[in-house]
Backbone atoms as SQL, in Angstrom:
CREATE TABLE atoms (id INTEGER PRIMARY KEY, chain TEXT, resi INTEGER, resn TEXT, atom TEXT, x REAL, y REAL, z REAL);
INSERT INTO atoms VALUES
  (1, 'A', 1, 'UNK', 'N', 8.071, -34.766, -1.127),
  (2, 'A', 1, 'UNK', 'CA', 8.291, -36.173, -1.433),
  (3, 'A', 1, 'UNK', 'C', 9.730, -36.542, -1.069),
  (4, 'A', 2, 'UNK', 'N', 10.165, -37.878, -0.602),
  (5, 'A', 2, 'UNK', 'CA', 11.356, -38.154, -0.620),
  (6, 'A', 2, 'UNK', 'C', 12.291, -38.099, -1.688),
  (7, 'A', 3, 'UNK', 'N', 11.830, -38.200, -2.821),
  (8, 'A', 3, 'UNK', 'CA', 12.732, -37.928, -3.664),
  (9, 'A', 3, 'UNK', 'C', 13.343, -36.124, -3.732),
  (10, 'A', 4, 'UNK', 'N', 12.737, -35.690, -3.101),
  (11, 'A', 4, 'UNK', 'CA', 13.285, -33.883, -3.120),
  (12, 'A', 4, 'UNK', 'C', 14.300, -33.587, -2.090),
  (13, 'A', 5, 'UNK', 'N', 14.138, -34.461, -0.711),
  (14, 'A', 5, 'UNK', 'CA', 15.089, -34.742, -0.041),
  (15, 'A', 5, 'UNK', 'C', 16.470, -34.721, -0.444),
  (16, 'A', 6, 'UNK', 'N', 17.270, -33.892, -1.315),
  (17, 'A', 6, 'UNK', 'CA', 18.751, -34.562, -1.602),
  (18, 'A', 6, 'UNK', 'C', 19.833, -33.655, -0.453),
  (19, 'A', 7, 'UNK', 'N', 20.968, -34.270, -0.795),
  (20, 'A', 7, 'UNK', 'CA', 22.145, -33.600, 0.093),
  (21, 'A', 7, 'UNK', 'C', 22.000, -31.723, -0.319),
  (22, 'A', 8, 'UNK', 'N', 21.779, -31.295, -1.496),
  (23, 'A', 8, 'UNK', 'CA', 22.117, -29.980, -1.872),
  (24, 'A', 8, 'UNK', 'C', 20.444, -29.277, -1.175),
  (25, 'A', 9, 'UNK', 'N', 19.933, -29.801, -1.018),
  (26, 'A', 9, 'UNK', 'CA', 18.190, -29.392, -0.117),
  (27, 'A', 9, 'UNK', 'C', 18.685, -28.928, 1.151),
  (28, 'A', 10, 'UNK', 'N', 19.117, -30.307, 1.532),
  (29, 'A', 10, 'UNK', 'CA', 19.845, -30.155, 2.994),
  (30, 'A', 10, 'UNK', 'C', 20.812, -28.765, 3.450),
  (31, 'A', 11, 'UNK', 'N', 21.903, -28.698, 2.177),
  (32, 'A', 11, 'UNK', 'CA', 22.831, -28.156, 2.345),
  (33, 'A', 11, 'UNK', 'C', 21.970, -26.464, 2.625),
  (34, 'A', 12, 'UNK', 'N', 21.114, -26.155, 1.382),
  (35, 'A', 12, 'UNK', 'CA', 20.141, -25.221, 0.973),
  (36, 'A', 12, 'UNK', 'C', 19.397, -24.818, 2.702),
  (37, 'A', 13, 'UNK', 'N', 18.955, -25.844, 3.093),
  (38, 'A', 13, 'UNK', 'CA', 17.780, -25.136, 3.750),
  (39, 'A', 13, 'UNK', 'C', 18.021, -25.330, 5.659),
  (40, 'A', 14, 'UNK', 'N', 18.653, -26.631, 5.893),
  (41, 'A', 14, 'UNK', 'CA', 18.796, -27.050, 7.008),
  (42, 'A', 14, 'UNK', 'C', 19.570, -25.886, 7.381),
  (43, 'A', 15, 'UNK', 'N', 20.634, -25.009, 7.353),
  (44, 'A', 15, 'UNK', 'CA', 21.252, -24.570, 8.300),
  (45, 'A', 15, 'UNK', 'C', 20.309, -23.553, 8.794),
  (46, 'A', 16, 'UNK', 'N', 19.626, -22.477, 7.733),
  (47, 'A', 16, 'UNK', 'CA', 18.957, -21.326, 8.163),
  (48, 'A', 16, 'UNK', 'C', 17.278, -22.027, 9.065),
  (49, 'A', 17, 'UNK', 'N', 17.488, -23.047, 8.772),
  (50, 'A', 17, 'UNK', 'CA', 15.977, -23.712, 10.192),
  (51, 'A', 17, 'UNK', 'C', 16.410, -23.789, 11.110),
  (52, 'A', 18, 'UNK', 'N', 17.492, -24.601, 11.398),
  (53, 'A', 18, 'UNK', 'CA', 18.417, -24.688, 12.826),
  (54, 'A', 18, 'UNK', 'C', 18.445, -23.636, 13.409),
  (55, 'A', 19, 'UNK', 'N', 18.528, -22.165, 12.688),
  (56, 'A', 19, 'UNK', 'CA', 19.037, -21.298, 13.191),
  (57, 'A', 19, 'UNK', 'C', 18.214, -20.302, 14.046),
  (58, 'A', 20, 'UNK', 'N', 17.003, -20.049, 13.585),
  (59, 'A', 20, 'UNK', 'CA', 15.392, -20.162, 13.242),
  (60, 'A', 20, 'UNK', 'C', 14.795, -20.667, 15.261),
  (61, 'A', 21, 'UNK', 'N', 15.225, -19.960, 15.741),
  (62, 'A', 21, 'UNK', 'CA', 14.655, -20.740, 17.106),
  (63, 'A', 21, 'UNK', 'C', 12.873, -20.635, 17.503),
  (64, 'A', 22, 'UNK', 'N', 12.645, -19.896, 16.794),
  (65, 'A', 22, 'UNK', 'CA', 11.254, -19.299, 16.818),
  (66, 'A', 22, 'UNK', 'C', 10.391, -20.514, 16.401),
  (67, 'A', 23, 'UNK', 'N', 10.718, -20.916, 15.218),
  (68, 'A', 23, 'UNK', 'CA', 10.035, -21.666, 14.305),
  (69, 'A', 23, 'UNK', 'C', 10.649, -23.603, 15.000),
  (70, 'A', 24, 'UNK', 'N', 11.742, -23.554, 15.338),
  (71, 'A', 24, 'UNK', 'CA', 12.063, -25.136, 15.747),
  (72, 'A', 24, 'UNK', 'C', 11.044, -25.236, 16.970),
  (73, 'A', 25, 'UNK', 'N', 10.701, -24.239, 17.479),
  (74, 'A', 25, 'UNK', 'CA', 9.892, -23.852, 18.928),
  (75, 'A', 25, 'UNK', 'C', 8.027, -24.648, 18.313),
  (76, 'A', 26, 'UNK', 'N', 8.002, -23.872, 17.337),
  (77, 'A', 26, 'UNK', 'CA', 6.751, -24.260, 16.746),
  (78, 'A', 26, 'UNK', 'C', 6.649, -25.314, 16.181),
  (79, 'A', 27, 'UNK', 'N', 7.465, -26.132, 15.283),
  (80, 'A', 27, 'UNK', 'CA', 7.786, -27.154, 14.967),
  (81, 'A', 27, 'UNK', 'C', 7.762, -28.141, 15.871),
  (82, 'A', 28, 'UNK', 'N', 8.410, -28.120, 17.251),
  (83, 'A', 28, 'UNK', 'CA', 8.314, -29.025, 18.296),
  (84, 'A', 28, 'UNK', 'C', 6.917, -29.278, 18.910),
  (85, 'A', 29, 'UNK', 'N', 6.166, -28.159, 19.172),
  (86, 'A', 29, 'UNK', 'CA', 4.824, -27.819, 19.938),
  (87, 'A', 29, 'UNK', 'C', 3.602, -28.772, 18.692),
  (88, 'A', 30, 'UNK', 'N', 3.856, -28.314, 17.241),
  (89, 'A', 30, 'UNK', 'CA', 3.135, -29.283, 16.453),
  (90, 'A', 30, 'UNK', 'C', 3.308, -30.685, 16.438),
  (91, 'A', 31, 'UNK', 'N', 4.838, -30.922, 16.565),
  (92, 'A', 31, 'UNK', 'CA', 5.152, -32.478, 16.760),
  (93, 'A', 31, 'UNK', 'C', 4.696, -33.118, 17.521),
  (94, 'A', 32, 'UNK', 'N', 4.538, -32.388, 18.931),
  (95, 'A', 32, 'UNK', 'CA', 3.909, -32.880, 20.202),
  (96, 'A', 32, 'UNK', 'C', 2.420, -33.091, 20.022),
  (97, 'A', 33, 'UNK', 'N', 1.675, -32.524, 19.569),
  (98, 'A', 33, 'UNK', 'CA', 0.079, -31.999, 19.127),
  (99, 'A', 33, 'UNK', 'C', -0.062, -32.906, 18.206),
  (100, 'A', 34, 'UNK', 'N', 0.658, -33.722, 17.425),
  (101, 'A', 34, 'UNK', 'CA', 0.563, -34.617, 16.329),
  (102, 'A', 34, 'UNK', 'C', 0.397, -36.348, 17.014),
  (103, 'A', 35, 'UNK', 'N', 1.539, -36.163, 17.787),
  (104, 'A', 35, 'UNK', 'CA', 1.677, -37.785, 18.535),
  (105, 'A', 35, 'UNK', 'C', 0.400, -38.029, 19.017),
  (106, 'A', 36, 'UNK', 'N', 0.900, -39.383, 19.292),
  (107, 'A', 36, 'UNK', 'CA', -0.335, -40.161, 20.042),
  (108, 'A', 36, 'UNK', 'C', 0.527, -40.643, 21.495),
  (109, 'A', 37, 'UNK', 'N', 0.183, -40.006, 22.708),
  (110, 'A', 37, 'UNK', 'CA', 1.250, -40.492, 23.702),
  (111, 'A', 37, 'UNK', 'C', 1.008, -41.723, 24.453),
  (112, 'A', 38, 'UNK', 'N', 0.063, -42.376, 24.195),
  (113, 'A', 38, 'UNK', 'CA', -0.226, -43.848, 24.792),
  (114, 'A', 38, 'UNK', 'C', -0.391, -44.805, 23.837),
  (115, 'A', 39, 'UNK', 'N', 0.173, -44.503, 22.695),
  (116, 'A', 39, 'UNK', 'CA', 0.234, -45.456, 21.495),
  (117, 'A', 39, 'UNK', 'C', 0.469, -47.072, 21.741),
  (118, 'A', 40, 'UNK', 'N', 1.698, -47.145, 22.406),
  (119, 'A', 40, 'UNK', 'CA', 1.868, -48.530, 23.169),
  (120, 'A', 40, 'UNK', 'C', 0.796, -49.468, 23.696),
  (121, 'A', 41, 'UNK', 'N', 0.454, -48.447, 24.951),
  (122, 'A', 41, 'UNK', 'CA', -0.793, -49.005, 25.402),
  (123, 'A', 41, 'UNK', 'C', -2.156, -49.240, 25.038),
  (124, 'A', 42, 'UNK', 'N', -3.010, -48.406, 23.613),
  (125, 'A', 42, 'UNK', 'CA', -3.564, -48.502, 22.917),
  (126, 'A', 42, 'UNK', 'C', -3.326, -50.143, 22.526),
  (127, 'A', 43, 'UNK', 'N', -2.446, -50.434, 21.812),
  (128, 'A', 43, 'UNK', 'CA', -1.694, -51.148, 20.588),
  (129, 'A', 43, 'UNK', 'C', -1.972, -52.391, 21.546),
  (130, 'A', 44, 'UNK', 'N', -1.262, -52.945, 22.545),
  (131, 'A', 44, 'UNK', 'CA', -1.318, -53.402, 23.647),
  (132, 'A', 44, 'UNK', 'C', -2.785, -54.228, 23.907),
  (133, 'A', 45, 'UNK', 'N', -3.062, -53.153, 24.342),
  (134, 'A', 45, 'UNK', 'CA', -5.153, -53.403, 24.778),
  (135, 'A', 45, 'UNK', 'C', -5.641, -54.143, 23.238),
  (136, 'A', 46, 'UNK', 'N', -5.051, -53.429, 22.413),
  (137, 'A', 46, 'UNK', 'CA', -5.799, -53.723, 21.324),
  (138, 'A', 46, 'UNK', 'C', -5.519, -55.313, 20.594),
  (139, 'A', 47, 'UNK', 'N', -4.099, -55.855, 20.764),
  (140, 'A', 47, 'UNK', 'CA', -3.743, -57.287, 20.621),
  (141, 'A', 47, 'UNK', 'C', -4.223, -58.144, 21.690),
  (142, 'A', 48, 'UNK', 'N', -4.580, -57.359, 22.886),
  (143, 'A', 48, 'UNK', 'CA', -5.349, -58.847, 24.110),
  (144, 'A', 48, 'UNK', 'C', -6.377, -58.930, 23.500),
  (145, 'A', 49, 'UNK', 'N', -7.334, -58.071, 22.508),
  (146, 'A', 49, 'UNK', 'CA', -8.729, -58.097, 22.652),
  (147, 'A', 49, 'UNK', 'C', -8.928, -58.981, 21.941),
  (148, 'A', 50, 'UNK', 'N', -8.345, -58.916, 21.012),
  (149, 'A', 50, 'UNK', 'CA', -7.687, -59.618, 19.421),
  (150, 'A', 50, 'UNK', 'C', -7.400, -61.467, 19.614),
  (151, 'A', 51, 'UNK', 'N', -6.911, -61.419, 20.472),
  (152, 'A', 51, 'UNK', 'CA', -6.539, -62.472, 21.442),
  (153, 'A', 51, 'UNK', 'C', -7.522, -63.619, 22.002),
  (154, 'A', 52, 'UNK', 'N', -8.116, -62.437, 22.826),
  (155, 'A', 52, 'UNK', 'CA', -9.193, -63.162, 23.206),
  (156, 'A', 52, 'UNK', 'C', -10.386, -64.080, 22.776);
């Protein structure tokens, strides 16, 4: 939750992830696997139709 988010979390956990290249590797590959890469154009198509 955002409220767990604080500066001493940060302080706690962010450096040893950064450090972690294995896992920012995997982290990125899920991020990618998560998006939607034609979101725009979806969104787009989807207000002409709307439109019409």
């Amino acid at each position: 939750a955002d409220k767990d988010l604080t500066p001493a979390w940060v302080h706690d956990h962010v450096p040893g992830m950064l450090a972690d290249h294995e896992m920012l590797a995997e982290l990125g590959r899920k991020a990618w696997e998560y998006g939607i890469r034609d979101a725009a154009r979806i969104m787009a198509r989807r207000v002409l139709q709307l439109a019409q």
